[in-house]
C-alpha positions as CSV (number, residue, x, y, z in Angstrom):
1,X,-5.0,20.2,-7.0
2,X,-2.8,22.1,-4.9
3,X,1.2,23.4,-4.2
4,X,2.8,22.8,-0.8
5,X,5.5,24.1,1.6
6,X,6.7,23.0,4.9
7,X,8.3,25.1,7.4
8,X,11.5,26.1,7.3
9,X,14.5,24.5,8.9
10,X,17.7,25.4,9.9
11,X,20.7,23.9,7.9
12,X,24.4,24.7,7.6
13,X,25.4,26.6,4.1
14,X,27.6,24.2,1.8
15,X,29.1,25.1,-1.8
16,X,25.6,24.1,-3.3
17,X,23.6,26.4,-0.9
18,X,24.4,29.2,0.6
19,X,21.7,30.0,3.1
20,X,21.2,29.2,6.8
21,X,17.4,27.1,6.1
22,X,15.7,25.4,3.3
23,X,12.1,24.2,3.1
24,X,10.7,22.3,0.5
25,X,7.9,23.2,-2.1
26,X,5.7,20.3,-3.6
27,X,2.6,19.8,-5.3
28,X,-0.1,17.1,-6.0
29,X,1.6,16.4,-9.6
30,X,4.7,17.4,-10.9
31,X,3.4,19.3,-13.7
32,X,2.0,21.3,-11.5
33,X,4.8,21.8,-9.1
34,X,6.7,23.1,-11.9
35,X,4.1,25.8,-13.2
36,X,4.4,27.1,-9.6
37,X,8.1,26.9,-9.5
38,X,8.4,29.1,-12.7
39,X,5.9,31.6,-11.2
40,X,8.4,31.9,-8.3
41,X,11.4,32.4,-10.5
42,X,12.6,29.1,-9.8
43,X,14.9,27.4,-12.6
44,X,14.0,23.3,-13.9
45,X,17.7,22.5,-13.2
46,X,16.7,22.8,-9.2
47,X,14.1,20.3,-9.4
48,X,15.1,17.4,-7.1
49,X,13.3,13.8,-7.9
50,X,15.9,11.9,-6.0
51,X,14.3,11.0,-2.9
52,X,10.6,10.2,-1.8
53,X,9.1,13.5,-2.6
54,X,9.9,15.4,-5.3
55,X,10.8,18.8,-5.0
56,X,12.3,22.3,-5.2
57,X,14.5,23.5,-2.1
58,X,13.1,26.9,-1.0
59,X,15.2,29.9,0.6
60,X,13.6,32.1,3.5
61,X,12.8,34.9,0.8
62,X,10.9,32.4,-1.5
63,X,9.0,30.4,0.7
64,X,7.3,33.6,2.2
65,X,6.6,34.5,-1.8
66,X,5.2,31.1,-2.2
67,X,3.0,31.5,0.4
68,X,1.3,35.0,-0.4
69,X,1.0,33.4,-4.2
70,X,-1.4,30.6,-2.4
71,X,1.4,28.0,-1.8
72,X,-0.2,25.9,1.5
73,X,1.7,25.6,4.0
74,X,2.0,22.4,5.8
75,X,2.0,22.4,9.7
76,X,4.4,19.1,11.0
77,X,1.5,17.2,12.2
78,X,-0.8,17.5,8.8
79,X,2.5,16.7,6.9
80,X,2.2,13.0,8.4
81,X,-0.4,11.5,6.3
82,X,0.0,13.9,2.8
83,X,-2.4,12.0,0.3
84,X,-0.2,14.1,-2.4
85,X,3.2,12.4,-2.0
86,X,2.7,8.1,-1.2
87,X,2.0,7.1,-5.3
88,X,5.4,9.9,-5.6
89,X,7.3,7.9,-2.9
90,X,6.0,4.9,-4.0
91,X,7.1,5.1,-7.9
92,X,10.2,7.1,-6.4
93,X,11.3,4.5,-4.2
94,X,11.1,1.1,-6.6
95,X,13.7,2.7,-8.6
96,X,15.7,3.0,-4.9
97,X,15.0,-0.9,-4.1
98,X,15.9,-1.5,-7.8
99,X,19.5,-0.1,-8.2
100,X,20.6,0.1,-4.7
101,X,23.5,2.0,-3.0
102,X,27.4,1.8,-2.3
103,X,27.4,3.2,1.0
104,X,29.6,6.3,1.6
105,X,32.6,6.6,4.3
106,X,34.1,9.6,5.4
107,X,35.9,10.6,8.4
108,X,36.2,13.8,11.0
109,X,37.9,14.8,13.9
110,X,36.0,17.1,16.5
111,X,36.6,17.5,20.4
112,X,34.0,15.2,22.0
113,X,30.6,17.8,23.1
114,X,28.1,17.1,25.6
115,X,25.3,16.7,23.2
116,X,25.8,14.8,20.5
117,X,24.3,16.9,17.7
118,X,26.3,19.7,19.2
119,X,29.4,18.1,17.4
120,X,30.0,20.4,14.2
121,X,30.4,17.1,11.8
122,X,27.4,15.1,13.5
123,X,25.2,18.0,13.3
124,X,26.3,18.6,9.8
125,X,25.5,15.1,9.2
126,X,22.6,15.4,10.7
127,X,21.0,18.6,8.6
128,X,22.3,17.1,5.7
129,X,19.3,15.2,6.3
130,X,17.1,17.0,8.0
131,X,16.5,19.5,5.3
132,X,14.9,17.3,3.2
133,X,12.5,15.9,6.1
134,X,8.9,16.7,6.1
135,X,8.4,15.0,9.8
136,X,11.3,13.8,11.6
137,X,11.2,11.9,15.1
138,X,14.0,11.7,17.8
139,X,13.0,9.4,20.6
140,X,16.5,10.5,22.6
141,X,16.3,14.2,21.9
142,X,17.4,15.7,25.4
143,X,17.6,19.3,24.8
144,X,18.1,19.1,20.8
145,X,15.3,20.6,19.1
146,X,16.1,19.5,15.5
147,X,13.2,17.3,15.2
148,X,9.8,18.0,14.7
149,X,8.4,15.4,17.2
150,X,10.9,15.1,20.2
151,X,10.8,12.6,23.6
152,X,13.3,12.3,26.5
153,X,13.1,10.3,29.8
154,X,14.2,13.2,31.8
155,X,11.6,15.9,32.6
156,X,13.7,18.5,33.2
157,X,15.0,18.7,29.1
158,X,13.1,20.7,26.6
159,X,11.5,18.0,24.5
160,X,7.7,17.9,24.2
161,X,7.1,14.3,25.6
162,X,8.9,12.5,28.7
163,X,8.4,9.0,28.0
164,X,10.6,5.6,28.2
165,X,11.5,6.0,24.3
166,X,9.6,2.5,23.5
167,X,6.5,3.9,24.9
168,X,6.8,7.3,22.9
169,X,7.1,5.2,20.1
170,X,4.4,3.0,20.8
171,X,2.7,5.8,21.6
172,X,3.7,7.5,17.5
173,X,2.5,4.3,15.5
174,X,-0.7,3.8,17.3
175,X,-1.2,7.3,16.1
176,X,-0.7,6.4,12.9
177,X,2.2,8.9,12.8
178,X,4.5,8.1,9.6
179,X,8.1,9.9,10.1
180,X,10.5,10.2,6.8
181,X,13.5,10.6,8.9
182,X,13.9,9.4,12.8
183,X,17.2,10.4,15.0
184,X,17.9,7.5,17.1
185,X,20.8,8.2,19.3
186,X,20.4,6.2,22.8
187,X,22.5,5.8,25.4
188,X,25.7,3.6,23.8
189,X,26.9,2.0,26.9
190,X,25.1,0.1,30.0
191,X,27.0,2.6,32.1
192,X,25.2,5.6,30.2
193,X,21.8,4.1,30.4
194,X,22.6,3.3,34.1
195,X,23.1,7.6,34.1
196,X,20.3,8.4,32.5
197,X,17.7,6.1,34.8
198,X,19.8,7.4,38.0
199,X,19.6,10.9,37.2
200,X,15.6,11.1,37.2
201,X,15.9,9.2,40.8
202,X,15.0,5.7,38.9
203,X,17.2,2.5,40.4
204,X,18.4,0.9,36.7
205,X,17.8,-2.4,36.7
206,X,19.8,-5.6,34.9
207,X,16.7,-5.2,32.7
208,X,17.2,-1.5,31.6
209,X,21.1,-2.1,31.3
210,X,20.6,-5.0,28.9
211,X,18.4,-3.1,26.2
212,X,21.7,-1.1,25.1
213,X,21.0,-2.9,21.3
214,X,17.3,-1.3,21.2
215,X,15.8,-3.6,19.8
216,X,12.0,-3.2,20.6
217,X,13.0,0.8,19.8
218,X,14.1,0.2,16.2
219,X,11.3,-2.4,15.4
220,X,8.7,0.3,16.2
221,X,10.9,3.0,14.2
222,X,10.5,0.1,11.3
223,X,6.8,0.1,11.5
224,X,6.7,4.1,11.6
225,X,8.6,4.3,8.2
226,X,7.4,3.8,4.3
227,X,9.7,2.4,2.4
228,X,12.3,5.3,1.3
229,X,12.5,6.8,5.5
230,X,15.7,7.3,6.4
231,X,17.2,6.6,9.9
232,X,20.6,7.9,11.5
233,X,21.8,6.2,14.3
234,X,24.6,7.5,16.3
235,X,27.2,5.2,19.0
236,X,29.9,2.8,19.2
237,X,28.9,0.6,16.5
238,X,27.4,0.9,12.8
239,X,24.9,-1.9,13.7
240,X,21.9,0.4,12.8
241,X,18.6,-1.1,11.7
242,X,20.3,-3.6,9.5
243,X,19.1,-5.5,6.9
244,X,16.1,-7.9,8.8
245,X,14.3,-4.7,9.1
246,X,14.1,-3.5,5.6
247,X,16.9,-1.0,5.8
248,X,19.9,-0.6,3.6
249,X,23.1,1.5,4.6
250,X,23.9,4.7,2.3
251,X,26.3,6.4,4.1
252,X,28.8,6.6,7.5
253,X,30.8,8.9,9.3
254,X,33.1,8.3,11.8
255,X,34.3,11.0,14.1
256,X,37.4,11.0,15.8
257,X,38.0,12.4,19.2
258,X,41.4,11.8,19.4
259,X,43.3,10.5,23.1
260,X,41.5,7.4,24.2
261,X,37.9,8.6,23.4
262,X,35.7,6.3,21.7
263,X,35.1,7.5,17.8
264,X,31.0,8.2,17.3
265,X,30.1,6.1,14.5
266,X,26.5,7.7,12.5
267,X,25.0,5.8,9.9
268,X,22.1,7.0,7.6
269,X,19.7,3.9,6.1
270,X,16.9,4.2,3.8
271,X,14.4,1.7,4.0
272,X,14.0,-0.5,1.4
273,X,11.4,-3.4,2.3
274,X,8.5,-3.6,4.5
275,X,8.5,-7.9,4.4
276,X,10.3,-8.3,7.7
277,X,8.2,-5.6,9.6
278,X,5.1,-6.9,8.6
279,X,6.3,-10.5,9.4
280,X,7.0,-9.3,12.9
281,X,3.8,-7.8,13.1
282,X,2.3,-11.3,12.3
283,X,4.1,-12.8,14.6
């Protein structure tokens, strides 16, 4: 048996933390993970067993002290397949499909950014999230590097892989790859994906324009996930992943950009059925 820890993140400090990243430390049984937790001064109270892993958040000071007391640390790529957290997230997660959510709405104004995530509420939406991730995904990453694995069409950003986003993730559940959190903001418009092929020298086609809904992209983002894997999508609508692909909404934000801009609309889902993946699958 063993105690884990993933890497550190970067987050935005909030009245319940006060730090600028978080990482997680886990174990292959609870007991366990709290024997180690005491060793590291850590109080029960901070124990979180509300997601798919449970867990104790870890500041920069304590997740180097958890490492030099023999705490393993968990590069992104092993942390796809942990043997030590599926019967967690299993047992976790029926109590999720059980009880269900009542979505949260809220609503913020920001001047419109460039970048998406650059947008103080979005990327406070965003690392909300993210610091609970073990391995997140962003098919549309551009030059965001918030994700562990990250594609974008266009060579010239600073994501690892430049791939048609269907192909990169084709490419992630061939691999087997399992993500507990994916970033899916595409283009929102036919005009923008029209941009995006015409700025790597690429003619877009009626074809390309039409696949604004993403629908082969969030049917392979379906088949990466367990149940319990969030997704946040970003754009003009709150369509999401929806219900025929397993997913349940838990909470919206709607950003305001005042004038005659276009509010961003982000929704987070959690998965909470596998039966219409697998029935596509079958298909």
């Amino acid at each position: 048996m063993s105690v884990y820890v993933d890497h550190l993140l970067p987050c935005l400090p909030n009245k319940n933390w006060h730090w600028n990243h978080s990482a997680h430390l886990f174990a292959d049984t609870v007991a366990e993970l709290h024997t180690f937790a005491a060793r590291l001064g850590l109080k029960r109270i901070w124990f979180q067993d509300e997601g798919f892993l449970p867990h104790y958040d870890l500041t920069t000071n304590k997740h180097g002290k958890a490492v030099t007391l023999g705490a393993v640390l968990l590069t992104r790529e092993k942390a796809t397949m942990p043997t030590i957290t599926q019967n967690q997230a299993d047992a976790a997660n029926r109590v999720v499909q059980q009880r269900g959510v009542i979505p949260h709405w809220s609503r913020a104004w920001a001047m419109p950014t460039l970048a998406t995530f650059d947008c103080r509420p979005i990327k406070s939406f965003v690392l909300k999230y993210l610091m609970h991730s073990i391995l997140s995904v962003d098919p549309f990453a551009r030059n965001q590097a918030l994700a562990t694995l990250r594609n974008d069409m266009d060579p010239s950003t600073t994501a690892e892989h430049h791939m048609p986003a269907v192909d990169f993730l084709d490419m992630l559940v061939k691999q087997g790859v399992t993500a507990d959190l994916v970033l899916f903001d595409p283009p929102y418009s036919p005009r923008q994906i029209k941009e995006c092929y015409n700025g790597i020298g690429i003619r877009a086609t009626q074809g390309h324009t039409q696949g604004v809904r993403c629908k082969r992209e969030r049917e392979l983002v379906a088949r990466m996930q367990n149940i319990g894997g969030i997704v946040l999508s970003f754009g003009w609508n709150s369509t999401g992943m929806g219900k025929g692909l397993g997913y349940e909404l838990i909470e919206g934000l709607l950003v305001n950009h005042g004038g005659a801009h276009n509010d961003t609309i982000c929704t987070a889902e959690r998965k909470v059925s596998a039966r219409m993946v697998r029935d596509k699958r079958s298909s």
